[in-house]
VOBA-1610 file (N, C-alpha, C; in pm, whole numbers, padded with zeros to 5 digits, always signed):
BEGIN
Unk+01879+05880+02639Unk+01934+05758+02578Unk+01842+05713+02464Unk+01867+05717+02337Unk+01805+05637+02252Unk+01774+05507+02227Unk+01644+05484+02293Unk+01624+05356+02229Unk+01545+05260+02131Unk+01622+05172+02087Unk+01601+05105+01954Unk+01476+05008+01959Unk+01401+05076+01889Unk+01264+04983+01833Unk+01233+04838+01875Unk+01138+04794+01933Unk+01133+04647+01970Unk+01175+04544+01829Unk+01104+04609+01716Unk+01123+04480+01622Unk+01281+04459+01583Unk+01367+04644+01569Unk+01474+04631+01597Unk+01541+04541+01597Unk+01527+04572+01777Unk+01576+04499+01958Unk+01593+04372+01844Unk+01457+04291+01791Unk+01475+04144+01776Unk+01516+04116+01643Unk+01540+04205+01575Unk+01656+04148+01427Unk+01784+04173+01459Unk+01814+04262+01533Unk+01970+04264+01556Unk+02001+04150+01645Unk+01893+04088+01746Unk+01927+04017+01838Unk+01941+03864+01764Unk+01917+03831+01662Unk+01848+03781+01580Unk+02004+03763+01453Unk+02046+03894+01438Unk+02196+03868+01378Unk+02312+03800+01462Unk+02263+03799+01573Unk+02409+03765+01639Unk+02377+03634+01696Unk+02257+03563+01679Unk+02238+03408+01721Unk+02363+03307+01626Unk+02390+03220+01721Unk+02472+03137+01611Unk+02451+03049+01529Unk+02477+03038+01389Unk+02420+02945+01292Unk+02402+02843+01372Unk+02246+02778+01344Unk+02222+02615+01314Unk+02367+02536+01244Unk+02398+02444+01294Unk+02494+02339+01205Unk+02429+02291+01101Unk+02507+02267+01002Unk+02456+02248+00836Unk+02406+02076+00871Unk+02273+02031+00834Unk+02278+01879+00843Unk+02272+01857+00702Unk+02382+01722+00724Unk+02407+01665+00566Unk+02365+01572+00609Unk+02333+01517+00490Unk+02276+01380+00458Unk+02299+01321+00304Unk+02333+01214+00265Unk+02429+01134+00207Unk+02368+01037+00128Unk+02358+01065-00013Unk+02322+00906-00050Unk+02397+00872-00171Unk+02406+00721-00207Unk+02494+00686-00280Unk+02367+00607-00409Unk+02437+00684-00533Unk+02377+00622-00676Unk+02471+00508-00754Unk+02443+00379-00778Unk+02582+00325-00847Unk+02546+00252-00937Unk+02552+00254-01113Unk+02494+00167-01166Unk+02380+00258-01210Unk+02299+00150-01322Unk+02185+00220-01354Unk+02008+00156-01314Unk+02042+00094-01174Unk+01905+00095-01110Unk+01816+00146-01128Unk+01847+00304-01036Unk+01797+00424-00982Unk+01839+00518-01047Unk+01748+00639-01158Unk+01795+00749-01271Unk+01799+00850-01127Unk+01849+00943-01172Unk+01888+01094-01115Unk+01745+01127-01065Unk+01629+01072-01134Unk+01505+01122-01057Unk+01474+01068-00919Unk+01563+00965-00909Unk+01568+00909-00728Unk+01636+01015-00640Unk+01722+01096-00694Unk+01825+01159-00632Unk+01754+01272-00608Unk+01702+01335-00744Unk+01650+01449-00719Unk+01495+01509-00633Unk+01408+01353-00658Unk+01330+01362-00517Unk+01371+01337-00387Unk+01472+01301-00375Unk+01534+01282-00245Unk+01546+01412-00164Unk+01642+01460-00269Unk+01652+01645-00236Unk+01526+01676-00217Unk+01436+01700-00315Unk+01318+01751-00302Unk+01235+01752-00189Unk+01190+01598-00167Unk+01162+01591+00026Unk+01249+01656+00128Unk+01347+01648+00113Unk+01429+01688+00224Unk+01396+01866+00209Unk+01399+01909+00147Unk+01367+02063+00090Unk+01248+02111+00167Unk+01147+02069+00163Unk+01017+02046+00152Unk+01010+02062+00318Unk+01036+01978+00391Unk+01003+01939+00532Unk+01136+01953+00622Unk+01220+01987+00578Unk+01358+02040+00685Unk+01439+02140+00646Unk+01429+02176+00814Unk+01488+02279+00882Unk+01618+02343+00789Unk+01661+02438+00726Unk+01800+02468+00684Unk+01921+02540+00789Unk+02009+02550+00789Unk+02051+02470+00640Unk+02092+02323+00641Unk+02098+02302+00533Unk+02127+02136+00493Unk+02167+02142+00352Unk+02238+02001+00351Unk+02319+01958+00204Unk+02308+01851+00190Unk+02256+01824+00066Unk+02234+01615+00050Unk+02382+01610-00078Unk+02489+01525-00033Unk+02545+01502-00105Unk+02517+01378-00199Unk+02548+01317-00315Unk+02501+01208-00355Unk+02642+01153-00415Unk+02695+01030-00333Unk+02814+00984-00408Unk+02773+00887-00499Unk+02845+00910-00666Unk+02798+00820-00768Unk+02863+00854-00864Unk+02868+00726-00975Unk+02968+00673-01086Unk+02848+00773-01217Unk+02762+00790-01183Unk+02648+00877-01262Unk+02635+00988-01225Unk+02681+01118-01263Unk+02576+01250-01185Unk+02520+01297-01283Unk+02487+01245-01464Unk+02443+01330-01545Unk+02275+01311-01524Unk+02200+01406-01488Unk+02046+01443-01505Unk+02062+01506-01336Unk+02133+01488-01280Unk+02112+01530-01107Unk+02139+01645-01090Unk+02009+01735-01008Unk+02015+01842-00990Unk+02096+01922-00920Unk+02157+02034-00990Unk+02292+02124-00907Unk+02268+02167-00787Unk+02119+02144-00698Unk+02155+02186-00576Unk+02225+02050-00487Unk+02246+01946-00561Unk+02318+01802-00458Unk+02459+01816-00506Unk+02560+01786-00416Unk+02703+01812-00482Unk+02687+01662-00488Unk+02741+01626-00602Unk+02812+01504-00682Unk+02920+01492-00629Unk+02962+01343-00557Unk+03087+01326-00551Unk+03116+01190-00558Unk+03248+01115-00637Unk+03297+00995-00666Unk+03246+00922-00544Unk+03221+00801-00603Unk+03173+00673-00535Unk+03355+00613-00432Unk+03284+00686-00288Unk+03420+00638-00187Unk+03467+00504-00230Unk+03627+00440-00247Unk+03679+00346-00290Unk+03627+00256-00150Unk+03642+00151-00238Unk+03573+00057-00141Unk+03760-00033-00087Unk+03877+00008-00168Unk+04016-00021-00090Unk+04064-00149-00114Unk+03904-00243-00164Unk+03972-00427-00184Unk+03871-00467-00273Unk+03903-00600-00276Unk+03820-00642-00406Unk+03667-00673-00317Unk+03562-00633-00404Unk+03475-00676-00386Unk+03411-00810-00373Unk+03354-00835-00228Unk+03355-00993-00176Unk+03184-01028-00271Unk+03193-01192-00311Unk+03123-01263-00418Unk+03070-01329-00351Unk+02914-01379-00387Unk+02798-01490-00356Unk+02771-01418-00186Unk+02794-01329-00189Unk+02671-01264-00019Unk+02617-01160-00143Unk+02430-01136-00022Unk+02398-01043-00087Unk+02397-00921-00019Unk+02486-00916+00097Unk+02504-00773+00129Unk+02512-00696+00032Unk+02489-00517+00058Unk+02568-00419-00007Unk+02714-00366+00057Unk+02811-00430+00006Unk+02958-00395+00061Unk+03039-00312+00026Unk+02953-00230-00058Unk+02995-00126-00080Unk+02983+00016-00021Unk+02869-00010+00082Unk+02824+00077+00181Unk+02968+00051+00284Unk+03041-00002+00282Unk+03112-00037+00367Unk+03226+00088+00328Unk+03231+00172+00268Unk+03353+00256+00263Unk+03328+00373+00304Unk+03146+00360+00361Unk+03122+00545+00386Unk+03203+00514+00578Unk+03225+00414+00589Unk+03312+00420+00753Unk+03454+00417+00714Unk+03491+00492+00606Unk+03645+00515+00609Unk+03710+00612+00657Unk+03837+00650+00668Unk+03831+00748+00772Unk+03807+00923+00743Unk+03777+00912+00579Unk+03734+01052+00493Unk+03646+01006+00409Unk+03585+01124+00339Unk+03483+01080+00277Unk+03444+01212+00212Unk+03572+01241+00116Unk+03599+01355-00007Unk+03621+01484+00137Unk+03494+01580+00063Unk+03489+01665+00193Unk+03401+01683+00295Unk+03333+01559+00260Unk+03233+01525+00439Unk+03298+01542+00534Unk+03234+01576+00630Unk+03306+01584+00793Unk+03218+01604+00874Unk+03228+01551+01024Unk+03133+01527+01130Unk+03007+01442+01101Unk+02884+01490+01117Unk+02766+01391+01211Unk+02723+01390+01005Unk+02660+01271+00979Unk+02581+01266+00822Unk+02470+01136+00900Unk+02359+01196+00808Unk+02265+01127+00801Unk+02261+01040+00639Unk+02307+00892+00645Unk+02306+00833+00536Unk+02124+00830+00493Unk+02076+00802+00361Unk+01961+00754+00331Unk+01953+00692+00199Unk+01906+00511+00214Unk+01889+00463+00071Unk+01761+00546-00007Unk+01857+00526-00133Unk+01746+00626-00316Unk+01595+00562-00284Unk+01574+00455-00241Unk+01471+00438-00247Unk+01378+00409-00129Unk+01365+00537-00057Unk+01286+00611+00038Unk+01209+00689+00046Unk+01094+00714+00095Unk+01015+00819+00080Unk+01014+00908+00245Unk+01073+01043+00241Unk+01051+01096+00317Unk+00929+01183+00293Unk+00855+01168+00489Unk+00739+01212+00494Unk+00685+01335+00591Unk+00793+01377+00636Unk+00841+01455+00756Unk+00969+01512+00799Unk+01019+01623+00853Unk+01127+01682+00850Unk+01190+01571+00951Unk+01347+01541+00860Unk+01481+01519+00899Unk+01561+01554+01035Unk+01508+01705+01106Unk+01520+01756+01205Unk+01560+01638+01327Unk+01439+01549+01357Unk+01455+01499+01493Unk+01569+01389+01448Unk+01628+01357+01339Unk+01735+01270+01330Unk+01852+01321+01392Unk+01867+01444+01345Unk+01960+01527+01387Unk+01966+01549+01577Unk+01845+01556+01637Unk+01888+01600+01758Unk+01843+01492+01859Unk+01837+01346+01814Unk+01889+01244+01900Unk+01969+01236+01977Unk+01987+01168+02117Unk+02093+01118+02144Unk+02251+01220+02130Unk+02396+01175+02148Unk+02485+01264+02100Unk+02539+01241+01989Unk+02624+01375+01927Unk+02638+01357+01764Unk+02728+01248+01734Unk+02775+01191+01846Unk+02895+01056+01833Unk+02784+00930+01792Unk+02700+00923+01861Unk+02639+00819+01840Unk+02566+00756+01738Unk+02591+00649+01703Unk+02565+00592+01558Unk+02418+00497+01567Unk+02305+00588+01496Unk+02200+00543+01499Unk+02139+00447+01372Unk+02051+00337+01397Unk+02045+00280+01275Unk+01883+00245+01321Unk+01831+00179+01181Unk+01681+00102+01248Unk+01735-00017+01274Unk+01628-00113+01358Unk+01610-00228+01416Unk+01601-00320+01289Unk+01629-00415+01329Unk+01649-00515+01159Unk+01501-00548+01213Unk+01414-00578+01089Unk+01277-00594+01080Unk+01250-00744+01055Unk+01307-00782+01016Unk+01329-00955+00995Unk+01349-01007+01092Unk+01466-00958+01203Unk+01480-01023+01320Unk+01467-00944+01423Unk+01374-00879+01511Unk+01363-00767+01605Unk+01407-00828+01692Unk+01441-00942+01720Unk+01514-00937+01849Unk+01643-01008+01845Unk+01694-00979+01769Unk+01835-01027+01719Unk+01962-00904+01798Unk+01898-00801+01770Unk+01999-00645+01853Unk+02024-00624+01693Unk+02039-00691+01583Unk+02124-00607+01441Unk+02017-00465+01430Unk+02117-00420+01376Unk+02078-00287+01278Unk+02050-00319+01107Unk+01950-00215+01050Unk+01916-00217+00890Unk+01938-00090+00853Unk+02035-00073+00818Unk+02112+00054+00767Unk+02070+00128+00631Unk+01920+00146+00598Unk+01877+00250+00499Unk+01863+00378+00564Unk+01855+00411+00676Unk+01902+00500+00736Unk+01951+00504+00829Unk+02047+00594+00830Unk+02183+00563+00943Unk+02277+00674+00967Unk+02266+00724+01127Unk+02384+00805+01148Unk+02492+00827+01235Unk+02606+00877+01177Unk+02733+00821+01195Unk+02810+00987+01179Unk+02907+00948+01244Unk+03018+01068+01243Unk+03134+01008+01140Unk+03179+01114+01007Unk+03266+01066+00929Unk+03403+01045+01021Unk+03457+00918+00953Unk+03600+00862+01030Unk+03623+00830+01150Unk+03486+00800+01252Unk+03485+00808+01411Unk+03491+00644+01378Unk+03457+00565+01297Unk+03471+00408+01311Unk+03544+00340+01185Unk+03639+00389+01140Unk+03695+00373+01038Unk+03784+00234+01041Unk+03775+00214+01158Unk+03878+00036+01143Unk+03780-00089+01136Unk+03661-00021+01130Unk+03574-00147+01029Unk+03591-00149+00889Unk+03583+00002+00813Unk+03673-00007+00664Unk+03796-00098+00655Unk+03885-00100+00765Unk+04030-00104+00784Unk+04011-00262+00827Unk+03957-00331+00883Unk+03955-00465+00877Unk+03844-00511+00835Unk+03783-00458+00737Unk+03707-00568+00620Unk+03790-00555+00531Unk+03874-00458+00446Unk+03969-00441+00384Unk+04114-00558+00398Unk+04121-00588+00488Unk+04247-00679+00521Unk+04159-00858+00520Unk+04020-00853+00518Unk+03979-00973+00515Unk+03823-01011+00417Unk+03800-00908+00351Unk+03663-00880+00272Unk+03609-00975+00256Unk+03623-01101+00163Unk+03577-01255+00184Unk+03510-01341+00271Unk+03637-01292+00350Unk+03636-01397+00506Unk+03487-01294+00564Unk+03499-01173+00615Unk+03384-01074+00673Unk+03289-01099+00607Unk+03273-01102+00471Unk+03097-01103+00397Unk+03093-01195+00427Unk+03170-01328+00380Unk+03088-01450+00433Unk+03037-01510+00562Unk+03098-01466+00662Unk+03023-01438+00800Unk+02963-01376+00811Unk+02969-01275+00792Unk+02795-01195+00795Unk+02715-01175+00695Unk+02749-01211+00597Unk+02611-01193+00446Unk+02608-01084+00399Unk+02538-00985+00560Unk+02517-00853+00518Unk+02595-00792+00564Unk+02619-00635+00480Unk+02712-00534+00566Unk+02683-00455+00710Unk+02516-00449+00721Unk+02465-00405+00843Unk+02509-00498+00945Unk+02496-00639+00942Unk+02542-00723+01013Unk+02671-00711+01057Unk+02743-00682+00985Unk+02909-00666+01007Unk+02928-00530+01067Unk+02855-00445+01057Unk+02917-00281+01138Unk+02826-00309+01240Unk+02671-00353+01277Unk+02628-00351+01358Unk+02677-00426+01504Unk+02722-00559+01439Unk+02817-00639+01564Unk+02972-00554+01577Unk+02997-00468+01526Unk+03156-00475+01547Unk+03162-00315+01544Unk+03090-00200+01563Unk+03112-00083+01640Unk+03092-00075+01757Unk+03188-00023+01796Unk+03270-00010+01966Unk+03162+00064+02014Unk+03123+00043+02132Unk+03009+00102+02216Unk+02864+00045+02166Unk+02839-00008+02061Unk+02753-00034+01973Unk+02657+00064+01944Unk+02544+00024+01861Unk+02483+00126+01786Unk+02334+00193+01908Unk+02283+00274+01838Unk+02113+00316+01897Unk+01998+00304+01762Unk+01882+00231+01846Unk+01781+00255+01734Unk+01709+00351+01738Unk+01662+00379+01600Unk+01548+00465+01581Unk+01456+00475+01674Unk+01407+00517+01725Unk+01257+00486+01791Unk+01148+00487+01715Unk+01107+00337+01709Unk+00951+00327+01605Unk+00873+00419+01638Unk+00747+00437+01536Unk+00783+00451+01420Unk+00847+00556+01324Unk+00994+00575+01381Unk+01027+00690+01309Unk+01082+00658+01182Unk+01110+00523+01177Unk+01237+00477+01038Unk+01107+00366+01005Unk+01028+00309+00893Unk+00977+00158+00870Unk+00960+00133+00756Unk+00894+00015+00716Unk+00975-00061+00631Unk+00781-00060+00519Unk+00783-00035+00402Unk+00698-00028+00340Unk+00635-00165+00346Unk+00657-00259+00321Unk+00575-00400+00314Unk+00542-00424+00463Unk+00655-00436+00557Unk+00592-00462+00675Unk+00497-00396+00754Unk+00546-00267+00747Unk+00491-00169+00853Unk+00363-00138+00770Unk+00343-00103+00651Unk+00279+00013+00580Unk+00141-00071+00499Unk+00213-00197+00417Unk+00135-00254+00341Unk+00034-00333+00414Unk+00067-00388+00539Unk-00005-00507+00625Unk-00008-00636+00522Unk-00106-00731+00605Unk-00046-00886+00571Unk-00188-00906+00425Unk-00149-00991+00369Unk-00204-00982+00215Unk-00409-00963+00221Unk-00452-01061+00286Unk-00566-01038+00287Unk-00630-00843+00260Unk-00569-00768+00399Unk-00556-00672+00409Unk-00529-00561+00253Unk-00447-00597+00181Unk-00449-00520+00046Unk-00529-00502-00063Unk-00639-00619+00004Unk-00765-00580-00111Unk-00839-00485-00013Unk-00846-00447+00077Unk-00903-00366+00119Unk-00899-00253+00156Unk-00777-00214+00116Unk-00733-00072+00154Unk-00562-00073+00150Unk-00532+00090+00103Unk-00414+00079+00064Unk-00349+00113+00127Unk-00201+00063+00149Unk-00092+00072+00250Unk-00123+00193+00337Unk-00099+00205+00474Unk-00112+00289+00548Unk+00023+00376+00629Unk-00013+00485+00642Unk+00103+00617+00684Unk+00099+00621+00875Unk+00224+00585+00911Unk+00201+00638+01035Unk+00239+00784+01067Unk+00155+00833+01149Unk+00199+01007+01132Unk+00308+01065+01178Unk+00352+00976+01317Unk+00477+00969+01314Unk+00628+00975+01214Unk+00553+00888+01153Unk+00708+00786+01041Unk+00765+00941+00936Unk+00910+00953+00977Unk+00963+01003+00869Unk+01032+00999+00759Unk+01060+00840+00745Unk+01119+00788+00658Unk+01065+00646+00612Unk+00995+00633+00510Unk+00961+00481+00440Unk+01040+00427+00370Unk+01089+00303+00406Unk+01207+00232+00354Unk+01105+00138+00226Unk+01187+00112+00130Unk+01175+00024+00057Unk+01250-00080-00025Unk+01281-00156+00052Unk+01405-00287+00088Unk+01316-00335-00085Unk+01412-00414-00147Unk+01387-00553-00240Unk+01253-00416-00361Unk+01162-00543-00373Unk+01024-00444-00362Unk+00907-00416-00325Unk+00791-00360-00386Unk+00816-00250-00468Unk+00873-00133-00413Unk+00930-00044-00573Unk+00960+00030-00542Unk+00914+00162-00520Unk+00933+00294-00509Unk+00864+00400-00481Unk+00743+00434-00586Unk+00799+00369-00711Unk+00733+00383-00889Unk+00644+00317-00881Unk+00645+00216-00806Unk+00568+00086-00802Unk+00455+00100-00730Unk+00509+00172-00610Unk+00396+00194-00517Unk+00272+00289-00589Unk+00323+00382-00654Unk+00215+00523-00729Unk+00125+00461-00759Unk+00166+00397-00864Unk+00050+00338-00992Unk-00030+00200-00904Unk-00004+00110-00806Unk-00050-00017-00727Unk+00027-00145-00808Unk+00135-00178-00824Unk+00243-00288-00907Unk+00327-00304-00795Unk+00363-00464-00794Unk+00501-00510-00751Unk+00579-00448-00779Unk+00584-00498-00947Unk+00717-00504-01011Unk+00703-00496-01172Unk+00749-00430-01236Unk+00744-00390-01375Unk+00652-00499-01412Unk+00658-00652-01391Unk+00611-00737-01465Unk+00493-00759-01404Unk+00466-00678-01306Unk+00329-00729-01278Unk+00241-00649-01330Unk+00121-00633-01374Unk-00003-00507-01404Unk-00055-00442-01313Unk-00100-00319-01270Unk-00168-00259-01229Unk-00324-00293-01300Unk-00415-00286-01168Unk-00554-00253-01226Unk-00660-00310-01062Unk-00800-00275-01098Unk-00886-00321-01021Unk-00874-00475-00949Unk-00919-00447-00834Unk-00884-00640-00771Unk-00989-00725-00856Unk-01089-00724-00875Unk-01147-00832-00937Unk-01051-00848-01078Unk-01044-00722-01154Unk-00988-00805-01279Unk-00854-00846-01246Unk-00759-00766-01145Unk-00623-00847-01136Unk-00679-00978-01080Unk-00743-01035-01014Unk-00773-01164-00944Unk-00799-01257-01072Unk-00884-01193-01137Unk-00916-01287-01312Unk-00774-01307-01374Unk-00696-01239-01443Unk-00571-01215-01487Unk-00489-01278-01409Unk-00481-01316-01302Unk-00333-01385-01209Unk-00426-01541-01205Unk-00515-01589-01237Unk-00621-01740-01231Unk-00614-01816-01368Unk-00647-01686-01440Unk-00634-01767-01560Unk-00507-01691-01667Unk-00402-01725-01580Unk-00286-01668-01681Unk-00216-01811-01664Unk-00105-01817-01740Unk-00060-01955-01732Unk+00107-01939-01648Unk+00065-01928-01574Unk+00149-01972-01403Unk+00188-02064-01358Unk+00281-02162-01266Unk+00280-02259-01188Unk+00152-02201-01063Unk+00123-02293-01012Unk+00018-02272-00916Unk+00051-02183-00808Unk+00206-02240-00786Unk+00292-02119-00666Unk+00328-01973-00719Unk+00321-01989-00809Unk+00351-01796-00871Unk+00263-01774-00865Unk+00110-01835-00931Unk-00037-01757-00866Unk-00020-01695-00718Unk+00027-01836-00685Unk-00001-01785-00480Unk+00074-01663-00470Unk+00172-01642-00534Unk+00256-01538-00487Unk+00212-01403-00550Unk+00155-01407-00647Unk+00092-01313-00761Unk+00020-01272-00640Unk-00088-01350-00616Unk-00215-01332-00529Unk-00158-01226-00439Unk-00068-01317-00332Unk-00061-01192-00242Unk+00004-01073-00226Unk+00029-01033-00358Unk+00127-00914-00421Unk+00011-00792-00469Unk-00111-00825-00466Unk-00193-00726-00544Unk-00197-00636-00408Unk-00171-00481-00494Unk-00179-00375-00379Unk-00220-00223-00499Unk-00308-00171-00391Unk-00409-00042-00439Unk-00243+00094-00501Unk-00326+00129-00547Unk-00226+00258-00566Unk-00176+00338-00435Unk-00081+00452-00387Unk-00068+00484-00260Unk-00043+00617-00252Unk-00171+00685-00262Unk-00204+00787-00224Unk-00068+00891-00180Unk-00024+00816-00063Unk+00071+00924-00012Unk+00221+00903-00033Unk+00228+00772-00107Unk+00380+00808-00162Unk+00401+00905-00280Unk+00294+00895-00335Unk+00238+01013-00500Unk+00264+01144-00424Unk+00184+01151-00327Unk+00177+01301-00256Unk+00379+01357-00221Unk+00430+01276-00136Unk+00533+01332-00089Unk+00661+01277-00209Unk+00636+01167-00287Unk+00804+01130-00343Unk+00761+01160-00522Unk+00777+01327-00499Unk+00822+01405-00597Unk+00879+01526-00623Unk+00935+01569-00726Unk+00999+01723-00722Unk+00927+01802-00635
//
């Protein structure tokens, strides 16, 4: 009887395993916030630290500069008029419709302005693929809401929250403000959280409380695979050590000179003050091509 070579034995054995399921993951560009270079480090991390195969789709009214390995697809109709004076995003409200172009099954949503720091993998093998995972709202931890910069969901498994914010859009934002608020109270079975620190929040978790930022710069849990960055700063912001476009980067003594004797109300100092933060090492490291 002839027999076949051990290394063989384990490539043929090896052809007939069954594909891994493709994990997608989903983000939406709208407007000119966030350029194609949000999109395309997005991909890039995800590249970098997870498992294949995988596909980051990016739905948006923009795909010119975005790289051909993300499929581009139209910004899902949101079905009604867009509800006024909340500052939810309610437009996140159409990825629970009951299609979503040619998405299908389990997606891992993620807001543009995230830094992944670790493979995507354990999102994927949570819990079951029905179950709709979100982080813990960080503002109110003991409220039960969800904060939906990352979030996963099976396409069209909760689609009559599309289907009755659509019949009442107004009336829904203005009771809940936010859109997390509104899917988090009103999916059937309700949601699961992340388990800290796998999902957190750059100012809270990362930056610590102001004193703390003259002394050292935001910190990485080794855990964390995803750094959110709600409001600001943003990922740009974080590199260089800036709030916000209008603020300067530079050393704490001279930013401390510069925010004292600039001509401020006394409360924008205060707020200046506790905004000064070091450059960050490891968002430079992981949120690029």
């Amino acid at each position: 009887m002839l027999m076949m070579p051990a290394d063989e034995e384990i490539s043929h054995h090896s052809m007939n395993k069954p594909e891994s399921p493709c994990k997608q993951i989903i983000c939406i560009k709208w407007g000119d916030r966030y350029g194609p270079e949000y999109v395309n480090r997005i991909y890039a991390m995800i590249a970098r630290f997870t498992t294949p195969p995988f596909k980051l789709f990016c739905f948006t009214d923009r795909p010119e500069g975005i790289r051909p390995e993300v499929a581009c697809r139209p910004i899902p109709e949101l079905g009604c008029p867009h509800p006024v004076d909340t500052p939810g995003k309610w437009r996140k409200t159409a990825l629970w419709g009951k299609t979503l172009h040619d998405v299908t099954g389990t997606c891992l949503y993620i807001d543009l302005d995230s830094v992944i720091t670790r493979s995507l993998d354990e999102f994927f093998e949570l819990g079951q693929p029905e179950d709709v995972y979100m982080a813990r709202n960080w503002v109110k931890p003991l409220s039960r809401m969800g904060q939906s910069s990352v979030f996963r969901f099976t396409v069209g498994a909760h689609s009559y929250l599309l289907e009755n914010f659509q019949a009442d859009p107004q009336g829904i934002a203005t009771k809940y403000q936010f859109e997390q608020h509104y899917s988090t109270t009103n999916i059937k079975n309700g949601i699961k959280f992340w388990p800290h620190p796998l999902v957190v929040h750059f100012r809270r978790h990362c930056l610590g409380i102001w004193p703390l930022r003259y002394l050292r710069e935001a910190q990485l849990h080794p855990r964390t695979i995803v750094v959110t960055f709600p409001s600001k700063p943003d990922p740009e912001d974080a590199v260089i050590g800036r709030w916000k476009e209008t603020y300067e980067p530079g050393p704490r003594i001279a930013y401390i000179k510069s925010v004292l004797s600039g001509d401020y109300p006394l409360l924008e100092k205060y707020r200046r003050l506790k905004r000064y933060m070091f450059p960050v090492s490891w968002v430079k490291e992981f949120w690029r091509e």
